[in-house]
C-alpha positions as CSV (number, residue, x, y, z in Angstrom):
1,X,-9.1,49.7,14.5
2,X,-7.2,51.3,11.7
3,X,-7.1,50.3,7.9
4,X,-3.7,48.2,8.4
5,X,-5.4,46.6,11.8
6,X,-8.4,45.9,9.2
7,X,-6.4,44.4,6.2
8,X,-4.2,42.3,8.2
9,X,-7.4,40.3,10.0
10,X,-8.1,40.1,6.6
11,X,-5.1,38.5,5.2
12,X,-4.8,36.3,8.6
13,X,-8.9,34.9,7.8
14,X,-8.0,34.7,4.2
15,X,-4.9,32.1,4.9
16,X,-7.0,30.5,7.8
17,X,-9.8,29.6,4.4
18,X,-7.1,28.7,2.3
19,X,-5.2,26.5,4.4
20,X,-8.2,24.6,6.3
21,X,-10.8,22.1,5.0
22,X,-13.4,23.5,7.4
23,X,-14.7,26.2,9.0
24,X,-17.5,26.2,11.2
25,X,-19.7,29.2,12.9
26,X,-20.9,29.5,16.1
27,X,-23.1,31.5,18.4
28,X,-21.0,32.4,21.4
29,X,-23.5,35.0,23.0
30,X,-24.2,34.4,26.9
31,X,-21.3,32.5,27.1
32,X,-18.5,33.4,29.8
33,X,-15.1,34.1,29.5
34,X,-14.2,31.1,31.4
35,X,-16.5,28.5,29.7
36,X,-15.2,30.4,26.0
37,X,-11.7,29.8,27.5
38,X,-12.4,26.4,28.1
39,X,-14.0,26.1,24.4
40,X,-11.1,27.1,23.1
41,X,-8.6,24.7,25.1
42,X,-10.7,21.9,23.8
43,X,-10.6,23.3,19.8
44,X,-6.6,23.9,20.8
45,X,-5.9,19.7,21.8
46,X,-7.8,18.6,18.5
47,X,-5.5,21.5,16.6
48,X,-8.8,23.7,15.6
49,X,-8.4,27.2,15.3
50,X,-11.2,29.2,16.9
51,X,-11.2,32.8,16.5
52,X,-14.0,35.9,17.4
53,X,-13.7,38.2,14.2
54,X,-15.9,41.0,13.2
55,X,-18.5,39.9,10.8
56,X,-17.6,42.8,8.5
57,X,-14.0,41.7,7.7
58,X,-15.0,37.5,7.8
59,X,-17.3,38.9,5.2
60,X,-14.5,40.6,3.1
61,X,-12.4,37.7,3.8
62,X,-14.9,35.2,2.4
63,X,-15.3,37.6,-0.8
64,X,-11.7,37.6,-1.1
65,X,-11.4,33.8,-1.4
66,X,-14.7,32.8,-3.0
67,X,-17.3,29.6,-2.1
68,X,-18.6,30.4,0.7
69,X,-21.5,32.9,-0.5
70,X,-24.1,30.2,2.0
71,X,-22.8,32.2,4.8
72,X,-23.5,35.4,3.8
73,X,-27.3,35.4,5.5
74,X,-25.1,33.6,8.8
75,X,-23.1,36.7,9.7
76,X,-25.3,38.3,12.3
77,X,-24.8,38.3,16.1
78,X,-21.6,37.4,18.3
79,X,-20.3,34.6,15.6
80,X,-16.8,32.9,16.4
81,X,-15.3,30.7,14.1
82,X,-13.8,27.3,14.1
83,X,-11.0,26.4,11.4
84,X,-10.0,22.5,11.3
85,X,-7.7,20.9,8.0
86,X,-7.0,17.4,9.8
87,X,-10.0,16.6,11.2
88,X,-12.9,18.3,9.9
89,X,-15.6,16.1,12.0
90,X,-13.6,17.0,15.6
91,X,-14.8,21.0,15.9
92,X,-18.7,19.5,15.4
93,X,-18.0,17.1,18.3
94,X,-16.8,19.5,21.0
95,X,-19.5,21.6,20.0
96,X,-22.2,19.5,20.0
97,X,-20.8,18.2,23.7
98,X,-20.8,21.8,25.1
99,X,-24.3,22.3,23.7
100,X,-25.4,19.5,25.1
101,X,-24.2,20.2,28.4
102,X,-24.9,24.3,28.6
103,X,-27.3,24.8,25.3
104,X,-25.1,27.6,24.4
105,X,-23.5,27.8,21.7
106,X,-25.4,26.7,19.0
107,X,-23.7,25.4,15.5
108,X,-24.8,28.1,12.9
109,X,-23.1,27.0,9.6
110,X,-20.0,25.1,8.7
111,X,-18.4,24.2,5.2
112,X,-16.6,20.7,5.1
113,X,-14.8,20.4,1.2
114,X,-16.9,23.3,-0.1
115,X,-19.6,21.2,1.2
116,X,-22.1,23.9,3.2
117,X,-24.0,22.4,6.2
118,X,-26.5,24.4,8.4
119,X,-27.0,24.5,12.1
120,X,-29.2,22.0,12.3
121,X,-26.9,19.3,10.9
122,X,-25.0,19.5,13.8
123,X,-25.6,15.7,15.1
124,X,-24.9,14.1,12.1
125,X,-21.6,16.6,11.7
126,X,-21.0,15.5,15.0
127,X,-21.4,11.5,14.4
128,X,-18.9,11.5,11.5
129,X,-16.0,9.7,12.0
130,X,-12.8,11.1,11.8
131,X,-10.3,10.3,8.9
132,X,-8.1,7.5,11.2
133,X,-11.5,5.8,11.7
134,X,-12.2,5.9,8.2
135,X,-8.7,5.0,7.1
136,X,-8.7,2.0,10.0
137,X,-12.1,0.9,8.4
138,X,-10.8,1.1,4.9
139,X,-7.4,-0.9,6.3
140,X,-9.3,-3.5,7.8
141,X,-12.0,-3.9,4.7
142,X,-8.7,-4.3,2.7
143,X,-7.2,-7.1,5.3
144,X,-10.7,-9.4,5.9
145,X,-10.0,-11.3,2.7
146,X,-6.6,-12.1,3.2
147,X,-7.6,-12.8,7.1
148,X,-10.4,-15.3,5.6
149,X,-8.0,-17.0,3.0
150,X,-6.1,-18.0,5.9
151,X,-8.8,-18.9,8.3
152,X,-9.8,-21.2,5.2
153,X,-6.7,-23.0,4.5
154,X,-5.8,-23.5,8.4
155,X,-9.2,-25.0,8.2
156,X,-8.3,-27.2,5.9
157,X,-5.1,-28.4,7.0
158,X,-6.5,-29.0,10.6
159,X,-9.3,-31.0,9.2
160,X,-6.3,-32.9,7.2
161,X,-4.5,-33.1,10.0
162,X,-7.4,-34.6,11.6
163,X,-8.6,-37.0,8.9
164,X,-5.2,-38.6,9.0
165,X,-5.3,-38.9,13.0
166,X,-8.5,-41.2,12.9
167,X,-7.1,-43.2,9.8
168,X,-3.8,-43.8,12.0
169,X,-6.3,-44.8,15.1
170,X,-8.1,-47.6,13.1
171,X,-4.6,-49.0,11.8
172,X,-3.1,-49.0,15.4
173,X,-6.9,-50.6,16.6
């Protein structure tokens, strides 16, 4: 690989930090080519980027851009890594499921928001809900009260409504 090959990897990982919320590393060693072609399907229908880059260059890349100096000690071994802006939770879940199911693969580091996270926070990486959910809980936090205000006053008409029912009965008794 020449010195152009070199600075363009370099330019491509620097816009991939830039322009995503998250990147997460993996081990990939003993892993197929079909199971890492399956991987990456799965990163591809959640819109993750996963890419196998020489430490060397990731390592320029993340001395380029700055904030990521935890993953410095990470850079050893076959490492791919796994860029996400929309849903920064979804790469931890389709990790965590392979690893479950192979135990390859292992989660070696991720930043979320310049937030670092080791390996061993994969499951609770992997249990955080995705923005939707959080904007769906945050929708439906905002519509209870309403929803109660008008579970109240129905209540109160019905019981009205009611109360004026018996008082008719009597009169007609």
């Amino acid at each position: 690989m020449d010195k152009n090959q070199k600075a363009e990897i370099i330019r491509e990982v620097v816009d991939l930090l830039k322009n995503n919320t998250a990147v997460y590393l993996t081990d990939y060693s003993g892993i197929n080519v079909e199971d890492l072609s399956k991987i990456r399907r799965e990163f591809r229908k959640e819109g993750i980027t996963y890419k196998v880059i020489k430490n060397t260059l990731f390592k320029r890349a993340i001395d380029e851009v700055g904030g990521y100096e935890k993953l410095d000690g990470h850079l050893k071994g076959m490492i791919g890594y796994a860029f996400n802006s929309e849903n920064p939770s979804a790469p931890a879940k389709i990790i965590k499921k392979y690893y479950d199911d192979k135990q390859k693969l292992p989660l070696v580091a991720c930043y979320i928001d310049s937030a670092y996270y080791d390996g061993s926070q994969l499951d609770t990486l992997a249990t955080m809900p995705s923005k939707p959910e959080i904007i769906a809980g945050i929708l439906g936090s905002l519509n209870a009260p309403a929803s109660g205000i008008v579970g109240s006053i129905n209540a109160v008409m019905r019981e009205l409504v009611s109360v004026i029912d018996e008082i008719s009965k009597k009169k007609a008794a």
